[in-house]
N, C-alpha and C positions, 0 to 999 in steps of 0.2 A: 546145508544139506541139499541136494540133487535132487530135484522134483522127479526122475527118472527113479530114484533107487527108493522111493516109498511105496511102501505094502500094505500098512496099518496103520491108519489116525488113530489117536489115544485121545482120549476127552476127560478132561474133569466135568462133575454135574454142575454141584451146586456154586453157584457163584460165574460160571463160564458159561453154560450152556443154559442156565434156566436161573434167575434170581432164586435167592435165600428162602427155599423151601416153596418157592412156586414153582407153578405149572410152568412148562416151555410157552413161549408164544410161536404165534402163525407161520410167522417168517422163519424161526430157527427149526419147524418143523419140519417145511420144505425145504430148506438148504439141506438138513439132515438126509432128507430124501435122494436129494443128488447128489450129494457126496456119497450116499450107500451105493449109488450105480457105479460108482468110480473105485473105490473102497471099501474093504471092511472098517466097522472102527470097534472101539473098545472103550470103554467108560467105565472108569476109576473113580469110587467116590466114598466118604468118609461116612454116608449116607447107607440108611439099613434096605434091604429087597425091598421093603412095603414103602420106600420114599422113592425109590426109583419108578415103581408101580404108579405111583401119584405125580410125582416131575415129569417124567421120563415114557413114558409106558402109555398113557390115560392120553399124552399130546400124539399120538406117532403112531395115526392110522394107516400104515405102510403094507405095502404085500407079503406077504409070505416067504417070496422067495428072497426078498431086502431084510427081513426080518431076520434069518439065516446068516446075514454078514454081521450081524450085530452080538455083540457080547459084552456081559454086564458083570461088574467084580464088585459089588457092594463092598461098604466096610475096609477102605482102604484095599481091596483087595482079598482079601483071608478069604472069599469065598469068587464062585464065579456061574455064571448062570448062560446056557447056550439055550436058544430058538432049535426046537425040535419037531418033528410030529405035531406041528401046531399048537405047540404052550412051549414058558420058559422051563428048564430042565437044569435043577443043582449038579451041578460038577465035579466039586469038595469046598469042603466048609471046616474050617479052623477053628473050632470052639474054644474059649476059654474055660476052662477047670473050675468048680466052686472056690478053690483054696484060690486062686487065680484073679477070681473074680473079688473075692472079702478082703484080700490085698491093697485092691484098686479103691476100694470102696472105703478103707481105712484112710489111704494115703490121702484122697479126697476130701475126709474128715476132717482133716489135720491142716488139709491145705486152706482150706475155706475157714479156718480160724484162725489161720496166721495173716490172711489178706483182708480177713474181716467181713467174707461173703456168707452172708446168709440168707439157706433157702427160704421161702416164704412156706408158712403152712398151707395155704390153698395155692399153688400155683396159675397163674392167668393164663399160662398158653401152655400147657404142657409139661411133662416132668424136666427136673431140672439136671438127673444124672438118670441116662437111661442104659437099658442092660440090650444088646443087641447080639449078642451069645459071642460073634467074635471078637466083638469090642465092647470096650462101656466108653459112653460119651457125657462128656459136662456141656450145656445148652447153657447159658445164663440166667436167658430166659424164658427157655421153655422152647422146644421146636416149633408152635405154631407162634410166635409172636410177630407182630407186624415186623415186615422189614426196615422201616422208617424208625423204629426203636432201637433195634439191632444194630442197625447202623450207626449209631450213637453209641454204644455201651464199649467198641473199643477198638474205633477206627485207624487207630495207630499198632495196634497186635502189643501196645507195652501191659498189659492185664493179664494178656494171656499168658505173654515170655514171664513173666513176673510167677506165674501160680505154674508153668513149667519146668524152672528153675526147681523150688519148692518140690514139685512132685518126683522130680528126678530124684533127689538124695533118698526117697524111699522104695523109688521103683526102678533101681536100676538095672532091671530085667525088662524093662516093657518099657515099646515106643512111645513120645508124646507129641502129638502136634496137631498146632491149632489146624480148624476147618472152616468153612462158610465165613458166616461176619462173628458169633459168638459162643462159639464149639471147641474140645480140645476132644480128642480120639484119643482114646487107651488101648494097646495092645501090644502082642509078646514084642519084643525087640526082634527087628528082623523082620515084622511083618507088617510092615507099612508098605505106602505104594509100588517101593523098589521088588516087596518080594510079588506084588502083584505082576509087576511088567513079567519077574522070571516064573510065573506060572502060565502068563500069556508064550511066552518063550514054549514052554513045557509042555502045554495043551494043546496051545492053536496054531505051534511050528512056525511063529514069525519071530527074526531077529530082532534086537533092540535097534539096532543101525540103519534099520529099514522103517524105524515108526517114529513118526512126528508126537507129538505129547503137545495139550494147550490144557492152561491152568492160571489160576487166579492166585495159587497160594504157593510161588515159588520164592518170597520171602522167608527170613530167616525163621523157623520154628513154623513154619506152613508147613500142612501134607502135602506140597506138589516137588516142596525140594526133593525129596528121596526117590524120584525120577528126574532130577538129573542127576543129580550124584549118581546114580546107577548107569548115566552116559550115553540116556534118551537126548535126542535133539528138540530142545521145549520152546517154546511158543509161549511168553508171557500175556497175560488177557487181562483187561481192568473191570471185564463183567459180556453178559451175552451180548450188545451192541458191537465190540470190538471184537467178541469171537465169532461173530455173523461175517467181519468183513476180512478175517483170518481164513474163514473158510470158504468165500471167495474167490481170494487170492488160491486159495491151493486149488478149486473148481478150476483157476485160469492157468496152473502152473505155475503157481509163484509160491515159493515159501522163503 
């Protein structure tokens, strides 16, 4: 891609821009900063509004008028949230159905006793399959667990592709793909990150041809594959150190 012909940085959060359910650090906050003078971006993430607010949001004391370039698609996308009148502002939001929802919640039944995962009755960090209205998500262990454990439970993505197989054959209506280090996103088919870029299309009038995309999960059965398959120009990332010096590189003209 032509450093000349880019309009729009695309970011994933979790895992590129900020570790596994942490805060941004210092550095990514500022680089943030001046790339927003340069660009709009957009942030794609398998992550509900209230984690963006806490990753995202809580690091990124920025002005007003920077604040305006910035736009937030939780949820794989399904919803998207613009900087207004001085607060963020829902756009549209993708709900799933109850009938929808008891589906997902079934198939995950079913799936966690064919792999032999069982939830604990007191959870340590957090729920283990949470409802996020446009998705439901499986945590393994819970959204707040140390990163250093998460990191262990399934550093190869074979647990995940394993219990995605599995939930395929019952939800062959609805996307599945893993997230973060021990996440799988549930929603409609068609509404993973690919439909987010064509709502970015839809809403904020930028081409796909024109936006760079950086992601952590463009392996096989990651959210970040379904922008490129939809024929964004992506930028593979191994965590926010290497997405700090990606976005350097585009600060200098270099992609």
């Amino acid at each position: 891609m032509n450093i000349n012909d880019l309009k729009l940085v695309v970011a994933d959060l979790d895992g590129t821009l900020a570790e596994s359910k942490s805060p941004m650090d210092l550095e990514m906050t500022i680089l943030l900063e001046e790339l927003l003078k340069e660009y709009p971006i957009a942030i794609i993430s398998g992550g509900s509004y209230q984690q963006f607010k806490t990753q995202l949001l809580g690091s990124l004391p920025i002005p007003d008028e920077l604040l305006e370039k910035l736009y937030l698609l939780p949820t794989s996308g399904t919803s998207l949230y613009k900087y207004f009148n001085k607060e963020w502002v829902q756009i549209y939001s993708e709900e799933l159905t109850f009938d929808e929802k008891k589906k997902i919640f079934n198939a995950l039944d079913m799936c966690f006793k064919n792999v032999g995962f069982v939830i604990p009755e007191k959870p340590l960090y957090g729920d283990i399959v949470e409802d996020r209205g446009t998705q439901i998500t499986f945590s393994a262990l819970g959204q707040r667990a140390p990163l250093n454990l998460k990191s262990k439970w399934d550093p190869n993505h074979l647990k995940r592709l394993e219990m995605i197989g599995i939930l395929q054959q019952n939800l062959k209506d609805f996307s599945i793909k893993s997230g973060g280090t021990t996440s799988l996103d549930i929603t409609i088919a068609g509404r993973d990150k690919s439909y987010g870029i064509a709502q970015i299309e839809k809403y904020l009038g930028f081409k796909k041809e024109n936006m760079v995309y950086l992601g952590d999960g463009l392996h096989p059965g990651g959210n970040d594959l379904a922008v490129k398959q939809a024929g964004v120009y992506c930028i593979e990332t191994t965590g926010p150190t290497q997405t700090m010096e990606i976005i350097k590189n585009i600060l200098n003209g270099i992609i």
